[in-house]
C-alpha positions in Angstrom: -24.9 121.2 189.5 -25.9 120.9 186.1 -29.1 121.5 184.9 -31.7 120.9 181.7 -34.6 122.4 179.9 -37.4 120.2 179.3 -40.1 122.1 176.8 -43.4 120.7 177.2 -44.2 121.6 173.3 -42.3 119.1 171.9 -40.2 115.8 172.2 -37.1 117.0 171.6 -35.3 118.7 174.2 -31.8 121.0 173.6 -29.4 120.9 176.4 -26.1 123.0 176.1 -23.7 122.9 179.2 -20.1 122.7 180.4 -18.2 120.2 181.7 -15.9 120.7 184.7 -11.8 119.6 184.1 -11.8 116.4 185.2 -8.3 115.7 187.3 -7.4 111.6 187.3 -5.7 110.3 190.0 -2.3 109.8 187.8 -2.5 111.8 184.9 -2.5 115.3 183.6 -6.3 117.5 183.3 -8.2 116.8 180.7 -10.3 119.0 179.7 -13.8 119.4 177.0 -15.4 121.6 174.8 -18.8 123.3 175.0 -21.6 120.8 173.5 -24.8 120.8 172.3 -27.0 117.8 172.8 -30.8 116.3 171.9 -32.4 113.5 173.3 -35.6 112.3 172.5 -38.6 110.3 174.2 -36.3 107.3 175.0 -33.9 109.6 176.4 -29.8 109.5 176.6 -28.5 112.5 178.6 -25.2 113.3 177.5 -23.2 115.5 179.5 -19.8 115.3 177.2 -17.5 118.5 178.0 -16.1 120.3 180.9 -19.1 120.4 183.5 -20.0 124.1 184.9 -22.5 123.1 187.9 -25.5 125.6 187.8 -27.8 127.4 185.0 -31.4 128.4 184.8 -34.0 125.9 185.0 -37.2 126.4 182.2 -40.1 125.6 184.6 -41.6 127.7 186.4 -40.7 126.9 190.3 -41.8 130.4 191.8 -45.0 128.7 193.1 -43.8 125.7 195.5 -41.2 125.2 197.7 -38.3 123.9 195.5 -36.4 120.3 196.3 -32.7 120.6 195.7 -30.7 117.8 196.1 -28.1 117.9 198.9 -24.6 118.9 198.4 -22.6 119.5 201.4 -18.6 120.7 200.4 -15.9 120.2 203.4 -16.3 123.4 204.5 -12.0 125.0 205.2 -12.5 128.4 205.7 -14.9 128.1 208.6 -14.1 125.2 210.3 -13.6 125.2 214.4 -10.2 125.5 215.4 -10.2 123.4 218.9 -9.5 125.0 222.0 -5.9 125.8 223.1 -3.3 123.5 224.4 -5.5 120.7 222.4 -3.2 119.1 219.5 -4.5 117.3 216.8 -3.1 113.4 216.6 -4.6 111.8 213.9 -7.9 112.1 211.8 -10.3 109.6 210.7 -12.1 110.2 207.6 -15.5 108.3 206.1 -16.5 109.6 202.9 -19.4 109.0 200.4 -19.0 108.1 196.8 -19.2 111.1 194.2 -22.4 111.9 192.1 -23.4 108.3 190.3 -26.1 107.0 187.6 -28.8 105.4 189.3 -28.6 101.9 190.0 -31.5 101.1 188.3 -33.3 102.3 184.5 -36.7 103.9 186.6 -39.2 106.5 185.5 -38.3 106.3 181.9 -41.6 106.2 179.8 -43.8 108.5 179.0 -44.5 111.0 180.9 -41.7 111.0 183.1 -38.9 110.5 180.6 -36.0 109.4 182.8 -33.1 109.0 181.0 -32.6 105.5 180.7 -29.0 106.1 179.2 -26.7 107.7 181.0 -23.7 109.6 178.7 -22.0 111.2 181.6 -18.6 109.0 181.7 -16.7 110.5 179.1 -13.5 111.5 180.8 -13.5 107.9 182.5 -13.9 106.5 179.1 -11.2 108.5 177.7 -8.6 107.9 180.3 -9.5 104.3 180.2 -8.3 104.9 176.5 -5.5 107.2 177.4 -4.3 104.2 180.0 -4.6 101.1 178.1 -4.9 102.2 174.4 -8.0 100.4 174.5 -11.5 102.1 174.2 -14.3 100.6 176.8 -17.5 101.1 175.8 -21.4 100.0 177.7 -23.4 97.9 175.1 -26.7 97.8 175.3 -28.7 94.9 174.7 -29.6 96.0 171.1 -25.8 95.8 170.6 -25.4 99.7 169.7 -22.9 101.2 172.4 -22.6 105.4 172.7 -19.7 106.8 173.6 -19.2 107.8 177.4 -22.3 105.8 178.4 -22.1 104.6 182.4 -23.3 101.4 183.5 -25.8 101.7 186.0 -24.7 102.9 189.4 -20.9 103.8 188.3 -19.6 107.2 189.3 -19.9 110.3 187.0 -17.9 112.6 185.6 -19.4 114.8 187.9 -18.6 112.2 190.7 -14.4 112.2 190.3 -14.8 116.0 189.8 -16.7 115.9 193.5 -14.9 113.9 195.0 -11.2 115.4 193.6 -12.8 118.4 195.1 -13.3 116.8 198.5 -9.3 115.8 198.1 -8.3 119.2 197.7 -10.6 120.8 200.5 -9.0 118.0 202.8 -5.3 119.5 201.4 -6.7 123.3 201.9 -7.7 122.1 205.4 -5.4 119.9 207.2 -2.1 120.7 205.0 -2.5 124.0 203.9 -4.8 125.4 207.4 -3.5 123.8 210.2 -0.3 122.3 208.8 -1.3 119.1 210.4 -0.3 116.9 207.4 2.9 117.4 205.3 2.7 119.4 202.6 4.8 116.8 200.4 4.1 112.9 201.0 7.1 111.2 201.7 6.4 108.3 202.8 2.8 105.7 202.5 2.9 104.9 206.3 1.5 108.5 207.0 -1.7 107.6 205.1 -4.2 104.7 205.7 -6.9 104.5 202.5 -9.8 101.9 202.3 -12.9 101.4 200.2 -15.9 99.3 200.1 -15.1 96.5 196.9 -17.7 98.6 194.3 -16.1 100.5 191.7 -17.5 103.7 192.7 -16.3 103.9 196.2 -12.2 102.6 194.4 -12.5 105.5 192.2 -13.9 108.2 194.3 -11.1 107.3 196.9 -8.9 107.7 194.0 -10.3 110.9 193.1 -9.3 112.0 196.7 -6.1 110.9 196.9 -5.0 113.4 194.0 -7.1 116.2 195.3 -5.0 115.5 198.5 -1.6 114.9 197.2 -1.0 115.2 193.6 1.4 114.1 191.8 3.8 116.9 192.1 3.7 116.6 196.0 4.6 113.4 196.2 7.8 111.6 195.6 7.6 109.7 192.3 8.0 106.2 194.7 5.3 107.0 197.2 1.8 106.0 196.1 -0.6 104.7 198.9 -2.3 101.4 198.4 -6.2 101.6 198.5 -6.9 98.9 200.3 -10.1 96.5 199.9 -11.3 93.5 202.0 -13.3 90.3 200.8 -17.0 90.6 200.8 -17.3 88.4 204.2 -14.8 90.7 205.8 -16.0 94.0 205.0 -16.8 96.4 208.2 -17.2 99.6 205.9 -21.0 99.3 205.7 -23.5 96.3 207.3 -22.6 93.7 205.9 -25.9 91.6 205.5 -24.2 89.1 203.4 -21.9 87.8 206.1 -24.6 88.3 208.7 -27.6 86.6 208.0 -29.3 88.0 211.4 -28.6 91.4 210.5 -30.6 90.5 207.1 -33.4 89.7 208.8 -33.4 92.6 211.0 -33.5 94.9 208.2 -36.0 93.3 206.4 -38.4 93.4 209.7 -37.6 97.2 209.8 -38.2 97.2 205.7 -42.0 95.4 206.5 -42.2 97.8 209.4 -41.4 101.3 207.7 -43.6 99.8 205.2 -46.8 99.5 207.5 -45.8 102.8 209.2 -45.4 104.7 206.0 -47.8 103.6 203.0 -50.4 105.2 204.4 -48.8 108.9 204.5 -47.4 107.9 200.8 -50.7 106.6 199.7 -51.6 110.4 199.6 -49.3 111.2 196.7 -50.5 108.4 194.2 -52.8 111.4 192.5 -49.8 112.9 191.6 -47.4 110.6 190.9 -48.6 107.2 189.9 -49.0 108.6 186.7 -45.0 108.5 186.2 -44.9 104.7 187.2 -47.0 103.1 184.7 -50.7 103.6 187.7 -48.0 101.8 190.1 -48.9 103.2 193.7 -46.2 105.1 195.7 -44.9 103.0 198.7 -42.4 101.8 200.2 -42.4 98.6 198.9 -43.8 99.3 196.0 -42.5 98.6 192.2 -40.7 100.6 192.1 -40.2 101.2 195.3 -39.9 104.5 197.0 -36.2 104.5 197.6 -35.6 103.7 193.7 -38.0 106.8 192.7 -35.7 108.9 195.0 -32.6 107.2 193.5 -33.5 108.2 190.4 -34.9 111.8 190.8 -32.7 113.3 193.2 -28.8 111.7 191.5 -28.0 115.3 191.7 -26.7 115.9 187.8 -29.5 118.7 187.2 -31.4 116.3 185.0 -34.8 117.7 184.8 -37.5 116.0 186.1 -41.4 116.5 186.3 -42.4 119.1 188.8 -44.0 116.8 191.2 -40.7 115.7 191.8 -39.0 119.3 192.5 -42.1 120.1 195.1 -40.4 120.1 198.6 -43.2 118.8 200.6 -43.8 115.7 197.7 -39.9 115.2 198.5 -40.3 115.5 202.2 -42.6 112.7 202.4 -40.6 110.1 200.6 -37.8 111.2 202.4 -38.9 110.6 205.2 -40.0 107.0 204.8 -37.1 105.7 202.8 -34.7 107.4 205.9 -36.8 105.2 208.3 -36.4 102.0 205.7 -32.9 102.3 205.2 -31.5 103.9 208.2 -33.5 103.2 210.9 -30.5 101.2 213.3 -32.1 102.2 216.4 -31.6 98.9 218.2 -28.8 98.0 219.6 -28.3 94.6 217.8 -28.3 95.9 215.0 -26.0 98.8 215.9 -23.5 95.9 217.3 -24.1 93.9 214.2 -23.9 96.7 211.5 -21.2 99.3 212.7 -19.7 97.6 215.9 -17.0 96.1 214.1 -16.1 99.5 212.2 -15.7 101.5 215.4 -14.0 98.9 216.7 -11.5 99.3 214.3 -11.7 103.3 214.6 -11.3 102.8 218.2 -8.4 100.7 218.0 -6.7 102.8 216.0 -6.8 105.9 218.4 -5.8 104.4 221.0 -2.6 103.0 219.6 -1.6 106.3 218.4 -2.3 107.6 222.2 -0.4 104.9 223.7 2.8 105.4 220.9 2.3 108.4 219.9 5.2 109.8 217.6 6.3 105.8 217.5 2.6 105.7 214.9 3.1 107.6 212.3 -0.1 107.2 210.9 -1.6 110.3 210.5 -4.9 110.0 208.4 -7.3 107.0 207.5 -9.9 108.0 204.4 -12.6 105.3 203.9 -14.2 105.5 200.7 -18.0 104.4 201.4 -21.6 104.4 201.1 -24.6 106.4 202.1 -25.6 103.3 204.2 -22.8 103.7 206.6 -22.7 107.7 207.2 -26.0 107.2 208.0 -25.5 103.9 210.4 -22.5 105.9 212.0 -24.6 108.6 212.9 -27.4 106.4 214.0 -25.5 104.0 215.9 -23.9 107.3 217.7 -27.3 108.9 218.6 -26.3 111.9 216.5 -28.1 111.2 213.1 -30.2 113.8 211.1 -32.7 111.7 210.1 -31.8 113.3 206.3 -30.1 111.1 203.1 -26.7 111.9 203.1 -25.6 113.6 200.2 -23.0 112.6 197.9 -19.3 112.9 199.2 -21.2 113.7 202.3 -18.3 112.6 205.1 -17.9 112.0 208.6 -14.4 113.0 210.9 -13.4 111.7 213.8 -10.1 113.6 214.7 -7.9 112.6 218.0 -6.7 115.4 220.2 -4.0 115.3 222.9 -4.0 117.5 225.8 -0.8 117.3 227.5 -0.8 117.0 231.2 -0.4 120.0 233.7 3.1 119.7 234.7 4.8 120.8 238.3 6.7 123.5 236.3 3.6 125.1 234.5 1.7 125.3 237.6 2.4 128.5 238.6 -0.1 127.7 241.6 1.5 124.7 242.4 2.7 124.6 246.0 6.2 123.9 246.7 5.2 120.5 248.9 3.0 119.7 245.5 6.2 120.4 243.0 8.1 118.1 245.5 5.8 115.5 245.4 5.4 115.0 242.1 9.2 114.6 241.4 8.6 111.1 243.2 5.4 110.1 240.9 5.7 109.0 237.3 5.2 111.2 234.2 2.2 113.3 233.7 -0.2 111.0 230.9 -1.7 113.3 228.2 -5.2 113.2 228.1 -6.7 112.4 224.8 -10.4 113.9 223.4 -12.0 113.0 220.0 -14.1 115.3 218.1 -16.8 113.6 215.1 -18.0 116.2 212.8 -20.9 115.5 210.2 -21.3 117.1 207.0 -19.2 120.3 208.7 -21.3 120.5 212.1 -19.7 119.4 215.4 -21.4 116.3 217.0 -22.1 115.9 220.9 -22.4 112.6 221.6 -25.1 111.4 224.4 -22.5 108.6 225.7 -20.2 111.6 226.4 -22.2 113.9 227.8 -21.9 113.1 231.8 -19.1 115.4 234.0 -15.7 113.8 233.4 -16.8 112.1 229.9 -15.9 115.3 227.2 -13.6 118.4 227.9 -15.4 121.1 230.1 -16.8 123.9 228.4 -16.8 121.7 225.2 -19.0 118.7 225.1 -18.0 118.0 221.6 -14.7 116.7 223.2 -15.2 113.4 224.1 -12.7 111.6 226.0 -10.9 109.0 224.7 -11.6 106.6 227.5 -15.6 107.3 227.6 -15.3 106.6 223.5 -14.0 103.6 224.1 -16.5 102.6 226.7 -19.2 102.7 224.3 -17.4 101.0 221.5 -16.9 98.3 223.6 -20.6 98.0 224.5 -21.3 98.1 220.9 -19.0 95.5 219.8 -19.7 92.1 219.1 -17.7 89.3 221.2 -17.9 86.7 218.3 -19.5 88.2 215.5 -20.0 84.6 213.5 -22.1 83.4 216.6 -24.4 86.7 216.9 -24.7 86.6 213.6 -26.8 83.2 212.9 -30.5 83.4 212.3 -31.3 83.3 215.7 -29.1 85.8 217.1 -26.7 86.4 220.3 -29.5 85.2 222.7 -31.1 82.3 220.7 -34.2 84.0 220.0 
């Protein structure tokens, strides 16, 4: 993470920092220099070489608790190997977007000082230039336009480092680890790669890819397609724009996290009104309490005031945007927002159990949102209740246990073994395991006798995963969808 001094004495701020090598997904590294910024009380944070994530902040934090936003890395080296005589099949992979710019300009007067300009897209700039010959430039409304400014919302320089960092963890885990993908691509039909339609998600899937398979491990023909749907058929986040009941659900949960909330935010106006202009905190305020958080915690380091690093302050906000945004704890909206997805997931495993080697699909990466993770998880029973952190991710990986044959039964009676030569073939039995941000997840629909792998409820079967998809699928989404819902109401 990178990080700023702010002094208080004067208007004028010095920033020096390194910029990590940024990796594209089809060219060489390119690399910066060492730079020394200013920026002044309109400020433009410019973050224009190689970026080196961590330095010494200039405040002094020794006296409160200390808010840091969350960065979770795939963790490789101490990852759960699953139990013997379970093989790994196929893995499912839902990933955040890298670090962004906020989405909105926030925060940016006096006292607060916000950058309002973001200059942390230089290496997308310059292998924009590299590509086409052609420089692309933001202009602001004054017509002036910096070089490397972001538009609002687009991933960082920061963000395609991240995110080419969660590529190679994936390559250091599943290739290199537990040789479960090929070390050299060969072919596209191995991979399956999606993303949401919004720049960020494209090119953070990019990002990925390369981490995962550069270019030197794979033959100069194979290059997987990322794949995007139309906004009416999108599944990899709810999709309120082709389901006008599942807008009006959130906005009910919006009013009600609102009425539940403003009272416990009402207690932080004294300190931090002052940054919006006297505007109260709340949840639907102006701004509202998900934009402030949007723009404090985007995880580049920038400096903010010290209200905004205390924990508890943090806490609180937290806590009532989490309920705003993620609170899917019906189960309409669970079959609305995420029953299609799983459907797809669910779909997906259970053709590669019924072919097996006859699929040779072996991972699906799904370049996403906070939104989702977080209605995943929700949907599942297995959320946090915390914001997901950028290239935060979700697994869902497909084990086979093959079946206890006659031979291998060294118990086996000779009547049994005799038997069985008359009965079909042993079926496999097939378990799925869905990790969150590196932790194991034991999901409540699996947890009766018979419904995970005994001894380890993280194991759910197949067939009990299925179960619950169904249940949370919609039957005819178009019809459930309309105002008034699946039962007319």
């Amino acid at each position: 993470m990178l990080r700023m001094s702010r002094s208080s004495k004067t208007s004028t701020n010095l920033i020096v920092f390194t910029l990590a090598s940024f990796i594209s997904s089809t060219s060489p590294t390119v690399s910066w220099s060492i730079t020394h910024i200013a920026y002044h009380s309109n400020p433009t944070v410019d973050y224009s070489g190689p970026m080196v994530f961590g330095a010494t902040r200039s405040l002094d934090d020794s006296r409160t608790p200390l808010y840091r936003a969350p960065q979770v890395p795939l963790e490789v080296e101490n990852y759960p190997i699953a139990p013997n005589g379970l093989v790994l099949e196929q893995l499912h992979v839902y990933v955040r977007h890298g670090e962004r710019t906020p989405v909105g300009v926030r925060l940016a007067n006096v006292p607060a000082l916000i950058p309002e300009h973001w200059l942390l897209c230089k290496a997308a700039r310059q292998f924009h230039a590299m590509a086409c010959g052609q420089k692309e430039m933001v202009e602001r409304t004054d017509g002036k336009a910096a070089e490397g400014e972001c538009l609002l919302g687009e991933l960082t320089d920061l963000g395609r480092q991240s995110t080419y960092n969660f590529g190679k963890s994936l390559r250091a885990l599943y290739v290199d680890k537990l040789g479960f993908l090929p070390d050299r691509l060969l072919s596209t039909d191995q991979v399956y790669l999606r993303s949401t339609n919004m720049p960020r998600t494209i090119t953070s899937l990019h990002q990925i890819v390369h981490g995962l398979y550069p270019q030197e491990k794979r033959d100069n023909k194979v290059l997987p397609n990322i794949l995007v749907r139309n906004g009416k058929d999108e599944n990899l986040l709810g999709n309120t724009s082709a389901c006008k009941r599942l807008e009006l659900l959130q906005v009910s949960f919006a009013h009600a996290a609102a009425a539940a909330y403003n009272p416990s935010l009402q207690q932080l106006d004294s300190r931090l009104s002052k940054y919006m202009n006297g505007s109260p905190v709340r949840v639907d305020g102006k701004p509202r309490a998900s934009g402030i958080m949007d723009t404090v915690a985007i995880a580049h380091g920038i400096n903010v005031p010290p209200e905004f690093k205390d924990k508890a302050i943090v806490d609180t906000l937290e806590k009532a945007i989490v309920n705003e945004w993620y609170a899917d704890k019906t189960e309409e909206v669970r079959r609305l927002g995420m029953g299609r997805l799983l459907d797809d997931l669910s779909r997906k495993m259970q053709h590669k159990a019924n072919h097996g080697a006859q699929d040779p699909l072996k991972v699906l990466i799904h370049s996403t949102h906070d939104t989702a993770l977080a209605a995943l998880c929700s949907t599942l029973d297995v959320f946090d209740e915390q914001w997901p952190a950028f290239t935060a991710s979700i697994t869902f990986e497909l084990f086979k246990k093959a079946a206890v044959t006659p031979q291998r039964a060294a118990d086996a009676s000779f009547s049994q073994i005799v038997l069985s030569n008359f009965k079909s073939r042993p079926v496999p039995e097939f378990y799925i395991r869905m990790r969150y941000q590196n932790k194991n997840m034991i999901l409540p629909a699996c947890a009766e006798k018979g419904k995970h792998l005994p001894g380890s409820p993280e194991f759910c079967t197949l067939a009990a995963f299925g179960e619950r998809v169904k249940e949370l699928t919609p039957t005819d989404f178009e019809s459930e969808c309309t105002p008034a819902g699946r039962f007319g109401i």
